[in-house]
N, C-alpha and C positions, 0 to 999 in steps of 0.2 A: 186612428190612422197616424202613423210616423212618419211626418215631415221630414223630406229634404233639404236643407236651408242653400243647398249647391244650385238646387233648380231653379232659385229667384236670380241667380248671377249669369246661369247662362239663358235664363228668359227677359232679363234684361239686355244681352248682347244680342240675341235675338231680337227685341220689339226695335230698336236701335238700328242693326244693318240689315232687318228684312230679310235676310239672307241666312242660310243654314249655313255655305262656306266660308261668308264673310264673318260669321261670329265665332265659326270655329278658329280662323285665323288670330279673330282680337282675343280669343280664351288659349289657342297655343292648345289647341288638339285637334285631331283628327274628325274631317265632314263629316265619313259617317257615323264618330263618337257623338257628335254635334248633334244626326239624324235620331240615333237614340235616345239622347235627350231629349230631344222634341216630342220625340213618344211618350218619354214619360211625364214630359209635360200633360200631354192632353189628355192624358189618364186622369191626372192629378185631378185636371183643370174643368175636365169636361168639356173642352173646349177645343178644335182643330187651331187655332190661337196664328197660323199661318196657311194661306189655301195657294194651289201651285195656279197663279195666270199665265200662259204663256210661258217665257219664259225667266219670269221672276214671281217670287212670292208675295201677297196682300194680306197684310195682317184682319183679322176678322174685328169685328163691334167691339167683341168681349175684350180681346187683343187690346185696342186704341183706347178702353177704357180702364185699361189694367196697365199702361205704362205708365205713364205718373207716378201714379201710387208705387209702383215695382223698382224704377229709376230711385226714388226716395229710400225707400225701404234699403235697397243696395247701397247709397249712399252715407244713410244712418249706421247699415252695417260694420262698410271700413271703417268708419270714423272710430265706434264701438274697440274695435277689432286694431285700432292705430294709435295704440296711448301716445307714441311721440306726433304729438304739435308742430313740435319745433324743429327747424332746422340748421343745421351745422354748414353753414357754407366754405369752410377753411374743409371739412371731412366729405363734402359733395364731389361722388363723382356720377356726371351723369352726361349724356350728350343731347343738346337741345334741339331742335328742327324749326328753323322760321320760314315761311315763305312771305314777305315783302316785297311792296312794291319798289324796285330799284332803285330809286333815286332815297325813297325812308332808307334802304340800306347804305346809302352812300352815306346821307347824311346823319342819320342817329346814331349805324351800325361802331365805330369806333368810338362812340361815347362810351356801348353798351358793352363793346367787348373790356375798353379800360376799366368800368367798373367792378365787372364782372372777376378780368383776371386780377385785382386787387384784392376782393376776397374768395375767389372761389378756384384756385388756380389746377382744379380737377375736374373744370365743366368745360364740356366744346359747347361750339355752337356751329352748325349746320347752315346757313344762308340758300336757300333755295331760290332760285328766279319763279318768279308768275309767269304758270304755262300756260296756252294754250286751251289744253283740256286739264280737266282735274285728275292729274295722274296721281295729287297729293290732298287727299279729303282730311280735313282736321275731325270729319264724322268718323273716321276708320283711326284717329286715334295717331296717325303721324307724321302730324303736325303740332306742331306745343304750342304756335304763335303765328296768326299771318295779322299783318298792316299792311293797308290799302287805305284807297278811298271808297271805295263801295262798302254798304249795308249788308252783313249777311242773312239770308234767306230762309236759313233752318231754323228753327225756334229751340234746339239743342243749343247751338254757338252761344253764345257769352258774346257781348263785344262794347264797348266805349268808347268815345270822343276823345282824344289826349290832346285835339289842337286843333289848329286851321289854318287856311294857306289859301293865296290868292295866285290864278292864273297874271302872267305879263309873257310878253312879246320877246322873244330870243331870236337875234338875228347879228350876223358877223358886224364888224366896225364897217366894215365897206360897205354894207347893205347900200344902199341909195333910202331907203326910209333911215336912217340914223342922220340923212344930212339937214340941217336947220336946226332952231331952236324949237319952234309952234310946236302946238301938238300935235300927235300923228291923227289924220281924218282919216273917218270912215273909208270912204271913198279909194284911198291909198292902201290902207290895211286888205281891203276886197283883193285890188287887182293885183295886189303880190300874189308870190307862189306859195302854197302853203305846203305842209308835211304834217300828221297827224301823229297821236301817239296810240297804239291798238297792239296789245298782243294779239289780237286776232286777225292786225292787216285791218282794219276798217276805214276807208277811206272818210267817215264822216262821223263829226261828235257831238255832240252837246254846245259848242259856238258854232253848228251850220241855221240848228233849231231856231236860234236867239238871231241870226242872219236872216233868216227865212222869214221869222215871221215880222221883217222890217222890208220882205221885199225885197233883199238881196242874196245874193248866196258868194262863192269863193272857189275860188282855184286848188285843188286841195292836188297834188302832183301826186305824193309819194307819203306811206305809212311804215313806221318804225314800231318795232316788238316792245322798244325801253326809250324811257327817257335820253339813257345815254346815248342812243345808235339815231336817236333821231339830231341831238343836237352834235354832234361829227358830221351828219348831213348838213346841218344848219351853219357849221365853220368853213366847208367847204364851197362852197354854192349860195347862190342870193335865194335862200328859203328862207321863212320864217315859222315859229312852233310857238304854240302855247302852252308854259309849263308851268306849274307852283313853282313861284318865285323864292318862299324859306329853304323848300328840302331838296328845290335842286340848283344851289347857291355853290356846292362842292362840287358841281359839274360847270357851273356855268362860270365862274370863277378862272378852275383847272383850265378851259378849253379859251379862256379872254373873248367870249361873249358880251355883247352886248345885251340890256334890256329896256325896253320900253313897256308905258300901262299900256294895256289893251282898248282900243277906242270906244269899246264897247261895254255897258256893266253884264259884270258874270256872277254868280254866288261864289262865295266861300267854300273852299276845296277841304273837306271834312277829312280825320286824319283818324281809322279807325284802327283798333287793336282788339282782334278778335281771337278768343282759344273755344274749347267744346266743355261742356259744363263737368266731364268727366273728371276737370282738371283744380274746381273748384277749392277742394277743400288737401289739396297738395299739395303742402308744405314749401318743397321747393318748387314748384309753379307757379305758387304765390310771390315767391322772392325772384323768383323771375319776371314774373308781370310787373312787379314793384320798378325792377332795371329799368326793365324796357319802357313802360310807361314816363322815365323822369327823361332815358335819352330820346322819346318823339319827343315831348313836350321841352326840351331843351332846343331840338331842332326848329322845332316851330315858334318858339318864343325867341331865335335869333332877330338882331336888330335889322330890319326893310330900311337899305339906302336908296328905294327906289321912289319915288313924289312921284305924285299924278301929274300929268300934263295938265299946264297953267289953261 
């Protein structure tokens, strides 16, 4: 029998988007060239390797057990197939795509672009906002880079720790909590007005939980999509926001904010940098992750002028 070696590339973009048109799109042909290949997949395979539910595709036993090994194979391949290693960052031209949490963009993003146009003065880069819905899946291949603080969920993604960050209290000079020396109480902190930070609008976060279960809760008035659009509400108006104090030091700064500790303990706000393993062994993906990795961790290793309350 004479093997295809093409079949293991597009039954890997297959076990990957599930999808006949979404793999035809990451291979750059045509659904129903895509549908043919599925065919000759399951000739190959003996196996339907995708069954139609609804209205999406379920990859079958044989399928969930033949990616791995398939992803692998495909990877050994280019490698195989990619005698250059290395890369020329002075002869790079390519355009990157990050989706970032706003404020990492404020704060890393001009380390990353100076080092970047230092040596590589033939690479863009893309800054995407965190939307809403995921109009930009780093599983469909484009996205090169997101950093947040959330864990990603796929077991494709790639992603690492570059730092940490600690929420405090953002609220104008005028506020009426900035006046006195003490610490700010509990008590004080509740019955302000708060603003939240939610690209989805959620009026409630992670310090309602840590409230609640002390028996208290808070005033939460109004939710902001970014860091930045809540704390313009927070310069304007006697609100108050809880924001990591390292990475949004360029906004709070710009905007002559105040900050206070938060009266309450919170964990440490994890600062994660995540790509899709497709991206692994890519030369210049790698010297990108390298960037970007030194300016979060630049951002986050900036010096806290901020002491707990005595």
């Amino acid at each position: 029998m004479q093997l295809d070696l093409n079949l293991l590339t597009a039954l890997d973009a297959l076990l990957e988007e599930g999808s006949v048109t979404d793999a035809a799109a990451r291979l750059h042909v045509s659904p129903p060239a895509m549908s043919r290949t599925l065919g000759r997949i399951r000739r190959a395979t003996g196996d339907e390797i995708l069954v139609r539910t609804g209205r999406t595709m379920t990859p079958t036993p044989r399928a969930l057990a033949l990616r791995a090994t398939v992803h692998e194979l495909v990877q050994q391949a280019r490698t195989v197939l990619s005698p250059d290693t290395e890369v020329d960052p002075a002869a790079l031209e390519r355009t990157f795509i990050l989706k970032w949490h706003d404020a990492l963009a404020a704060a890393a993003g001009p380390h990353l672009i100076r080092a970047l146009r230092a040596e590589a003065p033939g690479v863009r880069l893309r800054f995407l906002a965190e939307a809403s819905t995921d109009a930009h899946d780093p599983r469909r291949g484009d996205i090169d880079l997101e950093a947040g603080a959330g864990e990603p969920s796929s077991p494709e993604i790639r992603h690492e720790v570059v730092g940490y960050d600690r929420l405090v209290l953002a609220l104008r000079p005028s506020h009426p909590l900035c006046d006195g020396d003490g610490p700010l109480g509990l008590e004080d902190y509740v019955a302000a007005e708060h603003i939240t930070v939610s690209r989805r609008g959620r009026l409630r976060d992670p310090i309602d939980d840590v409230l609640e279960a002390r028996g208290l809760s808070r005033r939460v008035v109004a939710a902001a999509p970014t860091a930045a659009t809540a704390l313009q509400f927070v310069r304007h108006h006697d609100l108050v926001a809880a924001v990591p104090r390292l990475i949004s030091r360029p906004l709070l700064d710009g905007l002559g904010l105040r900050v206070r500790p938060l009266p309450l303990p919170m964990p440490d706000v994890p600062v994660q940098l995540a790509w899709h393993q497709r991206y692994d062994n890519d030369p210049a993906h790698t010297w990108l992750r390298r960037h970007a990795r030194t300016a979060l961790h630049h951002a986050c290793a900036a010096t806290d002028d901020v002491a707990p309350d005595p």
